[in-house]
C-alpha positions in Angstrom: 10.3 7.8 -5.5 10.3 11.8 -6.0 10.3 14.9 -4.9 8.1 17.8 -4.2 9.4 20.9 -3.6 12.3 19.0 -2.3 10.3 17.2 0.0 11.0 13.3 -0.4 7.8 11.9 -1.7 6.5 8.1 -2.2 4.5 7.8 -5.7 2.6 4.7 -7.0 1.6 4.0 -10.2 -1.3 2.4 -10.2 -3.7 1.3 -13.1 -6.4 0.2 -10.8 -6.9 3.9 -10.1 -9.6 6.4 -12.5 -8.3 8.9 -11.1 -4.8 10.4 -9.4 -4.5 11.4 -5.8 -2.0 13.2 -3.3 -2.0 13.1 0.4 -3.6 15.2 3.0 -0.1 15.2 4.5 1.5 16.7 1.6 -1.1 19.3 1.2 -0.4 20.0 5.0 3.5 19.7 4.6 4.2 21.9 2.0 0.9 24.2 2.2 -0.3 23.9 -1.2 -2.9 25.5 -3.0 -6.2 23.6 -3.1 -9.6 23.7 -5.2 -13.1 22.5 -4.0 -14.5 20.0 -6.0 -17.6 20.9 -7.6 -18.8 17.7 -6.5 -17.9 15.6 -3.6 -15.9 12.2 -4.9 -16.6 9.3 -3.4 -13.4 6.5 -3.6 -13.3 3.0 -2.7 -10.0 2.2 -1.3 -8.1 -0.8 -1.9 -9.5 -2.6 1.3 -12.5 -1.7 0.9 -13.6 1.2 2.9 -15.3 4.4 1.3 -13.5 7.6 1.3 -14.9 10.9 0.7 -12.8 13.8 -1.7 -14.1 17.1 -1.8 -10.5 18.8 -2.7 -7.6 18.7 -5.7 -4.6 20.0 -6.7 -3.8 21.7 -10.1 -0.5 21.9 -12.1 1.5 20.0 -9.1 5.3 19.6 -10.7 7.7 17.2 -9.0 10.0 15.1 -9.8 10.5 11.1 -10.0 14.3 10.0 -10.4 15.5 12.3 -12.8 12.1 13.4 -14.8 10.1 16.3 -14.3 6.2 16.1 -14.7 3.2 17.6 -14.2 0.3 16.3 -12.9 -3.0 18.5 -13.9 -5.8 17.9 -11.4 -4.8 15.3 -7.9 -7.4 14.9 -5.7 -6.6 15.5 -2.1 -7.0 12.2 0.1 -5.8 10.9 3.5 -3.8 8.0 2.6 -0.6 6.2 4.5 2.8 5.6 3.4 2.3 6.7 -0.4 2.6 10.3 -1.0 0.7 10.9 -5.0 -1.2 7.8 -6.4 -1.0 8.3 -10.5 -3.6 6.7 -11.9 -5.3 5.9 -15.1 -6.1 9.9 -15.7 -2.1 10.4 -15.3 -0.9 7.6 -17.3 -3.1 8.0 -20.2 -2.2 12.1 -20.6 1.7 10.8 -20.2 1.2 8.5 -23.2 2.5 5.1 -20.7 3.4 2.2 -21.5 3.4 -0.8 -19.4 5.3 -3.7 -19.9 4.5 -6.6 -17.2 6.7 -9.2 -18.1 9.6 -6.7 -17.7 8.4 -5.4 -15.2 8.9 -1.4 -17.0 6.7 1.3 -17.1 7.7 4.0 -20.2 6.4 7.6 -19.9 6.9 10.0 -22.9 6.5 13.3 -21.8 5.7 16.0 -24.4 8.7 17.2 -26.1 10.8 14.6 -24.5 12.6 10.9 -25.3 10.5 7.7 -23.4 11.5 7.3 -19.9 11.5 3.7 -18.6 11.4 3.2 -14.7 12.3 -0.3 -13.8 10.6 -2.8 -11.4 12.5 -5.4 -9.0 13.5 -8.5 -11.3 11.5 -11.6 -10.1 15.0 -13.6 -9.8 16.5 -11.1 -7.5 16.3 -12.5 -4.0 15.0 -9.9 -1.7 15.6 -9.5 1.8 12.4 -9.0 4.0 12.8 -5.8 6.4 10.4 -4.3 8.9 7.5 -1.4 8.1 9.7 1.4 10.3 13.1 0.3 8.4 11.0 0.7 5.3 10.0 3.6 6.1 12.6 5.5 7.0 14.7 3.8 3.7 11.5 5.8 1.5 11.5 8.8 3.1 15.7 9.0 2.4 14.4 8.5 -1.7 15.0 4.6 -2.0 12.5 3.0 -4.0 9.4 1.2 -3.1 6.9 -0.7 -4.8 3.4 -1.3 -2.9 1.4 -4.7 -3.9 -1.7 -5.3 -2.3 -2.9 -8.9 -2.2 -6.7 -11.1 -1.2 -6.9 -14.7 -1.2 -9.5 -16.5 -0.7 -8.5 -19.9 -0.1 -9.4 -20.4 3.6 -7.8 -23.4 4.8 -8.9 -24.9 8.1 -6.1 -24.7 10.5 -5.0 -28.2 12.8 -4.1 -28.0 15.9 -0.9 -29.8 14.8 -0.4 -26.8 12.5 0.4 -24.5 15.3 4.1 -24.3 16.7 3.5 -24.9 20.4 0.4 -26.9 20.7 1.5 -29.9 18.1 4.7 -30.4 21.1 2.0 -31.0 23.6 -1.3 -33.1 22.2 -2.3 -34.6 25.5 -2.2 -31.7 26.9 -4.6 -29.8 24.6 -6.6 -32.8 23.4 -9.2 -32.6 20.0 -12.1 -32.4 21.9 -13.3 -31.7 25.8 -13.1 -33.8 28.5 -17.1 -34.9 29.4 -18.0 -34.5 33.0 -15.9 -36.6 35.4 -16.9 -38.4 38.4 -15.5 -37.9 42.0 -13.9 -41.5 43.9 -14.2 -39.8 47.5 -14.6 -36.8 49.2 -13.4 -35.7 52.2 -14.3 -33.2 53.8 -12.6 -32.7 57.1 -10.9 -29.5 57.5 -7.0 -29.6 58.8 
């Protein structure tokens, strides 16, 4: 969590990222400054689409909790529910340190003592909330961590897996009925 020009803003570390990012939104919002790239950038997002940059940001300060930084060059991309994406770029020029069993990331900022934002302990017992009350809780400056998960175990499902069918098995039987035969037919009319 931060700010921009006052603006509550949504920031994710992230150390999959080369490079560091800030929305289109943002850019919009707060009409900021923007540089052509000298080359257009193509990113691969998280889910796998393709995404193409041809704009950054330089020198963008902000704040996250209580610590001011700088963040030199973010390219400008159209993103969802995160604000600036600090990647690898980022980190490394903030000299951070992460720690994954505690769950801690420590920046130390030129001229300055380490700062150590904390993660949500793995024994703290969360409570599961929907997207728009999470939503609106980021955009009043609560903190938010984004994970983004693939499995691949793909497990065939039964139908006595699913809530309502299992209740009624002769009703929705395995397989189809084969084609049935007719006792009589009558065909007079009333």
């Amino acid at each position: 969590m931060g700010t921009l020009l006052d603006m509550p803003i949504v920031v994710l570390f992230d150390t999959g990222a080369s490079h560091s990012f800030i929305s289109q939104f943002c850019v919009n919002a707060l009409n900021l400054p923007v540089d052509e790239l000298e080359h257009e950038m193509n990113v691969t997002s998280p889910v796998g689409g393709h995404i193409d940059v041809t704009h950054s940001c330089s020198k963008i300060r902000f704040l996250m909790w209580e610590l001011s930084v700088v963040a030199h060059n973010l390219h400008v991309m159209s993103m969802n529910n995160v604000d600036i994406i600090l990647g690898m770029d980022w980190l490394t020029e903030n000299y951070a340190t992460i720690l994954c069993k505690e769950r801690q990331i420590s920046l130390r900022t030129p001229g300055r003592k380490p700062t150590k934002f904390h993660g949500i302990p793995m024994n703290q017992q969360t409570l599961i909330i929907s997207a728009l009350q999470a939503t609106t809780m980021i955009r009043k400056g609560c903190p938010a961590y984004l994970v983004y998960l693939q499995g691949d175990d793909l497990k065939e499902r039964k139908i006595e897996d699913v809530a309502i069918v299992r209740d009624f098995p002769d009703v929705f039987p395995d397989t189809l009925p084969g084609p049935r035969q007719i006792d009589s037919w009558n065909s007079s009319t009333i």
